[in-house]
Structures are given as C-alpha cells and as structure tokens.
N, C-alpha and C positions, 0 to 999 in steps of 0.2 A: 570296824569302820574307822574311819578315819576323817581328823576336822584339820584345816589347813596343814593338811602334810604329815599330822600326829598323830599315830594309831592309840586306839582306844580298847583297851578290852578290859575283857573280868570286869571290876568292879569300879561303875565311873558316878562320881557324886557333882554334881550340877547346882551351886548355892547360887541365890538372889540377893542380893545388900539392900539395904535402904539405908541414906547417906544422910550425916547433919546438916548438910547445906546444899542448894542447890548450884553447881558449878558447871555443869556440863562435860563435856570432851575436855577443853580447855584446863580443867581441876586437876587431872590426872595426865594429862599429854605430857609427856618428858618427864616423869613424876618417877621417885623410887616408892615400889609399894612392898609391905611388908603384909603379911598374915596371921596373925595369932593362932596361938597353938589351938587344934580344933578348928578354926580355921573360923571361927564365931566374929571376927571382927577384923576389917582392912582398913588398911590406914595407907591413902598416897602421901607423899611430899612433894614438893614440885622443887627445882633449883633455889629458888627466892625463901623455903622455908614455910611456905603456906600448907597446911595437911587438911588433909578430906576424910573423916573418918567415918567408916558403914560399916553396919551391924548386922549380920544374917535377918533375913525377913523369913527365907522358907529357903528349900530345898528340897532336891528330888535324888536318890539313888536306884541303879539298878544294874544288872548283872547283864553285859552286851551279849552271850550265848540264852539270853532267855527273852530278847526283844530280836524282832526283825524290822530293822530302817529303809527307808528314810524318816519315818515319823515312830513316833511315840505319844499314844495319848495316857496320859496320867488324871485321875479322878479327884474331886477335893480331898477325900478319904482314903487315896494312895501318896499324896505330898506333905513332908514333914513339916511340923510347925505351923499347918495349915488347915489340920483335919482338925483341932484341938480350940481352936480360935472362933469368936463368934461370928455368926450370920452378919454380921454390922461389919465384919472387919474384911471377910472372904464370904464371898458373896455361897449359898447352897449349889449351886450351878458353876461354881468356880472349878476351873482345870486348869488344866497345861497340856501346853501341844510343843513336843521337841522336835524339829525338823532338821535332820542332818542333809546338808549339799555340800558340793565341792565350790559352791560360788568364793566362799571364802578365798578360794587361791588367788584370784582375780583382783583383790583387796591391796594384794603384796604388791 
C-alpha cells in the first residue's frame, strides 16, 4: 500500500508519542525533529530554540503481506506497550483501528 505517495511494505512499525507539553500543530510546525535511536523518544525544535519532547506511549507492528487494507484492526493484546499496562491506564476493550486512504494526497 501506499500513504501519501510512500509505498509501504514488509515490515511497517506505527508509534504513538505522548508529549511534555501541550502545544499543538503550532510546537512542531517548521520544527527540526530528531529521533532517538530506537526511536523511544522525539524531540522537535522550532526556529526560536523552543523543543517539544514525546516519549513512545504504544505502538503497533506488522507485516503489509499478512494484512489486507484499507483497515486494520489491532486488539489491546496484539499493541505493544499496551497489552502489559493496566486496566486504569488502557481501558479492557481498548484497540486500534488503522485505516489507510489516499485522502492524504489532498492535504499537499
């Protein structure tokens, strides 16, 4: 498949952040962002020196020859860093739903 113009195969891994502060679009707009190795932690800058740093919450892997899209449903007990967490944190009934379209091109 493919998500704005990028094909996607073999093995595509899909992480969530949760971020120190709340800044919105705004935080990261025009921003340099870097990744840590593993990829456990993103950090934007923006021109002025101001940084926005998030920390993997959860993520999902999987193998594009073993799903058929546009959707994707993932169980609490198939999402990493999610199945191992408590009821208080991710709810029993907690999923994910990945829905690939071509609307992104539209965005550009």
């Amino acid at each position: 498949f493919s998500l704005a113009d990028v094909p996607m195969s073999r093995d595509v891994a899909l992480r969530f952040y949760v971020f120190d502060k709340a800044g919105g679009l705004d935080a990261v707009k025009h921003s340099n962002c870097t990744l840590s190795k593993g990829g456990q932690v993103i950090t934007y800058q923006n021109p002025q020196g101001v940084r926005t740093v998030g920390k993997v919450l959860f993520f999902a892997q999987w193998h594009t020859s073993f799903h058929r899209f546009p959707s994707l449903h993932l169980a609490r007990h198939e999402i990493d860093m999610v199945y191992s967490k408590p009821f208080s944190q991710f709810s029993e009934a907690f999923s994910l739903e990945i829905s690939i379209n071509d609307s992104l091109s539209a965005l550009r």
